[in-house]
N, C-alpha and C positions, 0 to 999 in steps of 0.2 A: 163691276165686281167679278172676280174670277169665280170658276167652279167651286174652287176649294179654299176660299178664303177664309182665315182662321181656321183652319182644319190640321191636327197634324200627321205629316205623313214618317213614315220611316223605310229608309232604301237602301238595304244589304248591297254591298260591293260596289260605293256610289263614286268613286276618287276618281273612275273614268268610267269612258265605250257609256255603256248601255245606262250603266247605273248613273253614274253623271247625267247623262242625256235627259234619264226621268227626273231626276232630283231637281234640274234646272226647269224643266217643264210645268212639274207640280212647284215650283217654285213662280213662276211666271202666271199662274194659276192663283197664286196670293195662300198657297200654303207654308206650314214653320213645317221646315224639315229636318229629319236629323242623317245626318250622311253620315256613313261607315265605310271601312276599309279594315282587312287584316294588318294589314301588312304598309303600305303606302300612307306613309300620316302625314307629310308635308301638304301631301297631294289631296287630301282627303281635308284637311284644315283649309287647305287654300278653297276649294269647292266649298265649306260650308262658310267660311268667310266673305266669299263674292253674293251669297244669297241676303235675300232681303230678312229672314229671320234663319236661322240656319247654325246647328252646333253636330260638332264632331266629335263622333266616336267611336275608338279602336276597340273592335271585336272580332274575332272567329267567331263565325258563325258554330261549329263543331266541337265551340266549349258552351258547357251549358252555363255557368255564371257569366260569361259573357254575353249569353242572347240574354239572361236576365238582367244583366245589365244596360243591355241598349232599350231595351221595353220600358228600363227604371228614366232612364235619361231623359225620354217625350215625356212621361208623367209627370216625373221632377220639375220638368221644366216647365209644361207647361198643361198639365193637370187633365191632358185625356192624350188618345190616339185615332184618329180615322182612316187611319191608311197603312197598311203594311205589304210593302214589295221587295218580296225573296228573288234577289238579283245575286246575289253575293254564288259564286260558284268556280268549280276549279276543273281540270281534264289532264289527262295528257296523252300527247300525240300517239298512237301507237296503229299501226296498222293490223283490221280486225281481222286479220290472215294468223298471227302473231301471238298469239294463243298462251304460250309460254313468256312473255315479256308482260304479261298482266300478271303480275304479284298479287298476293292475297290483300301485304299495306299498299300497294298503289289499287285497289277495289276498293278495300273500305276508307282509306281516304277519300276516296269521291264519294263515297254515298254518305259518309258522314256531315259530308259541307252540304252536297247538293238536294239530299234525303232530308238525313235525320237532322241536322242543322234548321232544315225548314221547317220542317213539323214542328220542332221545338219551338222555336219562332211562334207559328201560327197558336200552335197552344199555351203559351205563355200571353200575347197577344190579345186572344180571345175575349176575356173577360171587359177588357178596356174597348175593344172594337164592340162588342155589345152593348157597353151601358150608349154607345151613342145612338140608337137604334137604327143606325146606318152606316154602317163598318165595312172597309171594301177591303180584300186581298188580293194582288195580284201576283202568282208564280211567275219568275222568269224561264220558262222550260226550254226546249229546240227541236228542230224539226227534225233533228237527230233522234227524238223522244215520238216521233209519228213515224217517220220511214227508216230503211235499214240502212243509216249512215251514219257519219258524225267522226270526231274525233279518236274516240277509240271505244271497245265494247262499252267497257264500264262506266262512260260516260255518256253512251247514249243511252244503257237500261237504267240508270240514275232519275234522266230527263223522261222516258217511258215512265215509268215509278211517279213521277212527280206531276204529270198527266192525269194521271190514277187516283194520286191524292185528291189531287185539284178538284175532282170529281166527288170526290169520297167525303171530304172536308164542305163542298158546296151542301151535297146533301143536309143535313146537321147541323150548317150554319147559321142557317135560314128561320127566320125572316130580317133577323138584325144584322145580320153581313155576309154579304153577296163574295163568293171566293172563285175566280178563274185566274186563267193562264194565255200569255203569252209566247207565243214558241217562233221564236224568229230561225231564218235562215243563217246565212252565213253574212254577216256582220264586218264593214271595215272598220274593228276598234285597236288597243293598242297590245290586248291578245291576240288577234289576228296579223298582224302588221307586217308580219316573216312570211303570210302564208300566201305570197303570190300566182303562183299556181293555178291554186284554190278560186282565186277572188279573178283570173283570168277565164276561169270557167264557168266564170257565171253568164258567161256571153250567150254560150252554147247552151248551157244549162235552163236557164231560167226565159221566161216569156219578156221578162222585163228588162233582160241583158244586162245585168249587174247587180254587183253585193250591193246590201242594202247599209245605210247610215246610222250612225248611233241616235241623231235625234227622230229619227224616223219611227224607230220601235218607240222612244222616249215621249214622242206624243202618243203612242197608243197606247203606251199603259196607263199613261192620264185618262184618255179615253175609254178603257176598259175599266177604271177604277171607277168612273161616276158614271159609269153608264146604272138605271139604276132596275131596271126588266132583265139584266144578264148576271146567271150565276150558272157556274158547273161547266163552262167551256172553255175550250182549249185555242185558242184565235192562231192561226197560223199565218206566220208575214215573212214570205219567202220568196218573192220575188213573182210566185206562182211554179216555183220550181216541182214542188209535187204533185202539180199534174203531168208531169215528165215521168218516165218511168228509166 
C-alpha cells in the first residue's frame, strides 16, 4: 500500500512543472486527486484523466467561489480531504533594478494568487483537514521567498509572505494538521523553458551544478506532506545554491 492510499489530495496549478509532478506522485502513492488549472483545461483534464482516481478542475485560485469550489469538488466527490498543496502561482519577469515597471495591478495580482488565493485555500480547507485528525498542507513557496532573488520584487516578497504563513498557519493548526513549505530553486518546467541563461547558471551557481526537475520537488512534497513530527518549516531544495552567496 502506498502512504496515501484512499487519501484525498488537492494540487493548485497541477496541468504541469511542479504541480503535475506532485499530483502524479501523490498519485502513485495510491491517493484520489483533484488537479486544477486556471487557465489550461485540456492539459489539466488530460493530467487528471491519466491518474488512477483523479477529476479536474478549473479555478483561479484569486476567486474566492472558485477556491470554494475546488474544496467542494474532493468533498463531493469523495466525502473528505487530507491533503492540500498551494502550488498554483504566477510572477512576472521584471528586473528588481526596475522599480517603476512594477505596477500597483501587476503587485496585487501576484499577491492575490500567491497570498491571498492560499490562505483562502487553507481556510476554506481547514475544517475538512481536521475532522481527519491528520490533515497535511504543503506551500509551494521559492528560494526567491529565503534570499534576495527571484523573478521580480513582488514575486519574491509574495513567496517571503508565504514563508511566514506557513509558520503562522502551523502554529494554530496543530495537533490535527501539520502545515509547511516547500521552496524550491529554479525549476526546469514549462514556466521556465525561455529561461536559458538562467538554468546555464546553475552550473556556477549551485553545488549540485544544475536546475533541478519537476518530479524532483514532486516527490518532496509527498514527503513533506506525510512526514508526520514536521510542522512550521520551510524545506529548501535548491540545488544547495544558498549556501552561495
Amino acid at each position: 500500500m502506498g502512504r496515501f492510499e484512499d487519501r484525498v489530495v488537492v494540487v493548485t496549478g497541477s496541468s504541469s512543472g511542479i504541480g503535475e509532478a506532485a499530483a502524479r506522485a501523490f498519485d502513485a502513492e495510491g491517493a484520489k486527486v483533484v488537479v486544477n488549472s486556471s487557465s489550461s483545461v485540456a492539459a489539466g483534464q488530460a493530467v487528471a484523466g491519466s491518474l488512477r482516481d483523479g477529476v479536474y478542475v478549473r479555478a483561479d485560485v484569486s476567486d474566492p467561489a472558485a477556491c470554494a469550489a475546488l474544496v467542494d469538488a474532493a468533498i463531493d466527490r469523495w466525502g473528505r480531504l487530507d491533503v492540500l498543496v498551494n502550488n498554483a502561482g504566477v510572477t512576472e519577469v521584471i528586473a528588481h533594478e526596475d522599480l517603476d515597471a512594477v505596477t500597483d495591478e501587476i503587485f496585487r495580482r501576484i499577491l492575490d494568487v500567491n497570498l491571498v488565493g492560499t490562505f483562502r485555500l487553507c481556510r476554506l480547507a481547514m475544517p475538512h483537514l481536521r475532522a481527519t485528525g491528520d490533515g497535511s498542507i504543503v506551500n509551494v513557496t521559492s528560494v526567491a521567498g529565503v534570499r534576495p532573488t527571484g523573478s521580480s520584487i513582488p514575486y519574491a516578497a509574495s513567496k517571503a509572505a508565504l514563508n511566514h504563513l506557513t509558520r503562522l498557519l502551523a502554529n494554530v493548526a496543530g495537533p490535527e494538521v501539520r502545515v509547511n513549505a516547500v521552496a524550491p530553486g529554479l525549476i526546469r518546467t514549462p514556466w521556465t523553458a525561455d529561461w536559458g541563461p538562467a538554468h546555464d547558471s546553475m552550473r556556477r551557481r549551485t553545488p549540485l551544478g544544475r536546475s533541478g526537475e519537476p518530479g524532483e520537488i514532486g516527490g518532496l512534497i509527498v514527503d513533506v506532506a506525510a512526514s508526520p513530527y514536521v510542522s512550521g518549516q520551510v524545506v529548501v531544495a535548491d540545488g544547495g545554491m544558498s549556501q552561495r552567496t
